[in-house]
N, C-alpha and C positions, 0 to 999 in steps of 0.2 A: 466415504472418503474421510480420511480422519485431517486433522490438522496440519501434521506432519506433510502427507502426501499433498495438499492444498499450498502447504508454504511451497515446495518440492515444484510440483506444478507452475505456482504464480513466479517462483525464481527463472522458469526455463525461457520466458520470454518468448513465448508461444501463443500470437495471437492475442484477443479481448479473451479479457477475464468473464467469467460464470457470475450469474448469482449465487450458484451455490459456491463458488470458490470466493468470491468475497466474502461471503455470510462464514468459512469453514478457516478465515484466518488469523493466527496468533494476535492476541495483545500490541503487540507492533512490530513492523517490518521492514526490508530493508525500504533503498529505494528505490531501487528495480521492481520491484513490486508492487508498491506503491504508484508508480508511473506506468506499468501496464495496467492497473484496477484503472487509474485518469484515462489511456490511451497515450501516452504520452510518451516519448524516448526519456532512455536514461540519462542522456547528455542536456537534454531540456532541463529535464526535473534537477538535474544539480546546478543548471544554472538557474532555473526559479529561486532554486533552494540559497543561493548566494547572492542575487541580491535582494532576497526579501521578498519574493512574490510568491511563493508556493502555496498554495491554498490551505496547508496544513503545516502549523505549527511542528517544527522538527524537531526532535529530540540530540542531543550532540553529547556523547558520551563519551569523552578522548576523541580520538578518532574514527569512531563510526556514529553515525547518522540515522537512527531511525524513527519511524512513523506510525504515530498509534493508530491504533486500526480504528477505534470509536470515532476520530476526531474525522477518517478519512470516508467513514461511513453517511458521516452527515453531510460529507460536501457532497458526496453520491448520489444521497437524499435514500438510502439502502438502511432500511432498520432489521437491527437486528431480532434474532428468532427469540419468542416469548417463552419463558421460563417457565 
């Protein structure tokens, strides 16, 4: 599965995420994705994400919001595959 098809996948909102779809995604994502890798709705994670509780530092770039993978992989406790 390349990375593309993993973002693709974790976008659709289909279920708990894989390990291997964790381990298989971009640098950072939205937060739909982000909140299915936790289990968590999307309506949740943007209201964690506004008042300050989300487990992971957000990234805010204009108007869109996204979540580095590294920082969401440690709240996981999911390391990543060795080099």
């Amino acid at each position: 599965m390349t990375v593309k098809d993993a973002s693709a996948t974790a976008d659709s909102g289909a279920g708990a995420m894989t390990l291997d779809e964790l381990l298989a995604l971009p640098p950072t994502v939205n937060v739909s994705t982000a909140a299915r890798a936790l289990g968590i709705g999307v309506h949740k994670a943007y209201g964690l994400i506004k008042n300050g509780s989300f487990p992971v530092q957000p990234l805010t770039l204009g108007g869109t919001v996204k979540i580095p993978t590294a920082a969401l992989w440690r709240v996981l406790e999911v390391a990543p595959p060795a080099l």
